[in-house]
N, C-alpha and C positions, 0 to 999 in steps of 0.2 A: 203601555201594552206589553210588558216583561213578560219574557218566556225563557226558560234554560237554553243559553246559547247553545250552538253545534259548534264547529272550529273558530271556532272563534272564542271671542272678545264680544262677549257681551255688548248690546248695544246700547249704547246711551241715552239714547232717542228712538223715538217712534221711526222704523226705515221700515219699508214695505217690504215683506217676506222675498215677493214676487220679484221684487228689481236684485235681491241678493241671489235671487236665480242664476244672473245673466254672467254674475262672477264663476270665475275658473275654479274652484274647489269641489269636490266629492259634497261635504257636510252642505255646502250655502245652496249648489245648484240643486239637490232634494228635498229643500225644508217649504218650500210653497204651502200657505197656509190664507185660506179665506177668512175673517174675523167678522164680519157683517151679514146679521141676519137679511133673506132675500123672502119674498111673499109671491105668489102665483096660483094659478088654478092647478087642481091636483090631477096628475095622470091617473088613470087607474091603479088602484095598488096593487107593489107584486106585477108589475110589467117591468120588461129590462127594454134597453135602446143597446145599439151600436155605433161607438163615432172613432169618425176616420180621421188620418190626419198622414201625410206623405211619410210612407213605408209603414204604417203601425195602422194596427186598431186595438179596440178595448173593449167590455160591454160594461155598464152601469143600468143601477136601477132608472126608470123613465125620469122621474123626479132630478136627476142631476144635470143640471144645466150647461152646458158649453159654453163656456165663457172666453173660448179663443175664437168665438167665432160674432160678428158685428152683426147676427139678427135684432129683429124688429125686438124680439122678444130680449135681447142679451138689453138694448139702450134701455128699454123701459124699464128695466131693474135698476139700470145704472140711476136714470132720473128718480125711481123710488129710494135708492138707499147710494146718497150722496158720495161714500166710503168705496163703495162700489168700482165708481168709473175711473178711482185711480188703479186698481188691480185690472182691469179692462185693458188702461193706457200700457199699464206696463208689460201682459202678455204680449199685447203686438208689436211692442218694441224689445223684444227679448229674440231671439233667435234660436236660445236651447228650448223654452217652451216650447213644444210641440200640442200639447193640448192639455186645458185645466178645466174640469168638470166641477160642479159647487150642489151640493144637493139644494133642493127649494123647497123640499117636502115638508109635512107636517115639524117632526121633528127640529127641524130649524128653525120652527117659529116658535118649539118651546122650550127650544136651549138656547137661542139666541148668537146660536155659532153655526154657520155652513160645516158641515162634514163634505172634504174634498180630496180628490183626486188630481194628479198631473203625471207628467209624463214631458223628460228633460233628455235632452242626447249632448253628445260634447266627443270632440276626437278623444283618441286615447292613444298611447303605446303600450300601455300597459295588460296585463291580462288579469283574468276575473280574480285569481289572488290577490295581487298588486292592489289592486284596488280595495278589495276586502281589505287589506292589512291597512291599506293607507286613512279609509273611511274609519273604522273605529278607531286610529289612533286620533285622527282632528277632532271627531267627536268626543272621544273623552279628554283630551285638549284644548281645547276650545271655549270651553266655559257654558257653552250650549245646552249639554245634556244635565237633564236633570234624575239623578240615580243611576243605575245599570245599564251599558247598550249590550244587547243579546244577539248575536250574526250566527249565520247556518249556510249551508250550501245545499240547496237543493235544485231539483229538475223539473221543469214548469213545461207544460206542450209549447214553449217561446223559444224555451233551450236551457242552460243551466244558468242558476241564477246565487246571487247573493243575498241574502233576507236580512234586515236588519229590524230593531224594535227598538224602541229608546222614547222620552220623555224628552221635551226641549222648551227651553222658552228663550223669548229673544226679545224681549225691553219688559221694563218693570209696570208700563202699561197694558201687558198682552197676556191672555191667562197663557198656562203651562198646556204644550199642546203634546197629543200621543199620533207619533210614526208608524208606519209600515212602509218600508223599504223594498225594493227591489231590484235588484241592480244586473245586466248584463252586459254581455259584451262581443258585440257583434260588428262586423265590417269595417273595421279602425276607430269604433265608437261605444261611447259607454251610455249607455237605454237606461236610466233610472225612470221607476215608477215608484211614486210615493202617495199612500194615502193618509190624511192627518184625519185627525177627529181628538173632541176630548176627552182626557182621562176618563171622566165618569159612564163615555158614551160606548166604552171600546168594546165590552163585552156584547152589546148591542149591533156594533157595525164589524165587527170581527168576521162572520161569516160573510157580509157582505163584498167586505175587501179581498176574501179569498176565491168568492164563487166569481166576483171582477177578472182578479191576475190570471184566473186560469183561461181568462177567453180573452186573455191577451197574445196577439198575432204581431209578426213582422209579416211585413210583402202588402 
């Protein structure tokens, strides 16, 4: 999802995006990525949900699923798509996840990829520069990113934030997956919110991610 920036180890094995969350770095704790298509009955199209999670909320289309949370509805996915109940296991044992939504909608079942959202907190000392400077330098270190990371500093009704955009893939079984970043820094804490989707999908879920982050709240 490259855009002209503003100021601005590979894995060897199959490791679950989600458990690389729970590590201490900028680049691992945002890179949350769902890989298993999910099936459900469809919300109305063109409705949005609001969900909450201690100190935040967010809004997404109805279609995307909570998957931090143990409803009726989250296991019966998990028992449909086996792949599933390990990203399940690992939000609730993470402690920077605060919430991961996975779209269920149509489109998922003909790309055969959740297009997803989360939203990761972690202490900090640092301030919204710091981090900026810190975040693309791992990523373009790291082996991670695939082509250009593009970061900006903009102002969101959240508060001021960090954007980042980048291509990444992380085992040579996982296709290459496209970011959107967003990074603040509030109360001794760094709020990343990241939405993945695939390369091909982005021009598609582009507005989507954007009419999301803006009805992103602390309190």
């Amino acid at each position: 999802m490259p855009r002209s920036g503003g100021e601005g180890r590979r894995a060897t094995h199959h490791t679950s995006p989600v458990r690389r969350l729970a590590r201490p770095t900028i680049v691992l704790l945002v890179a949350a990525a769902l890989a298993a298509p999910l099936a459900s009955a469809q919300p109305r199209a063109g409705t949005w949900a609001t969900h909450r999670a201690t100190g935040l909320r967010i809004s997404a289309p109805a279609t995307w699923l909570d998957m931090t949370r143990l409803t009726p509805e989250v296991l019966a996915r998990a028992r449909q798509v086996p792949a599933l109940a390990s990203y399940v296991e690992a939000v609730q044992q993470s402690k920077a996840v605060k919430l991961l939504l996975a779209d269920s909608g149509r489109l998922t079942l003909t790309s055969h990829f959740a297009t997803n959202l989360n939203v990761t907190q972690v202490p900090t000392i640092g301030d919204l520069r710091l981090l900026h400077d810190a975040a693309v330098a791992q990523l373009r270190s790291s082996g991670l990113a695939v082509g250009p990371v593009h970061s900006t500093y903009l102002s969101l009704p959240a508060g001021r934030a960090v954007e980042l955009r980048y291509h990444a893939r992380y085992g040579s079984t996982i296709p290459v997956l496209s970011h959107l970043q967003f990074v603040f820094v509030r109360d001794g804490r760094a709020t990343v919110v990241t939405y993945t989707t695939l390369p091909r999908l982005e021009s598609k879920e582009l507005p989507v991610f954007l009419r999301s982050i803006r009805s992103f709240r602390f309190g």
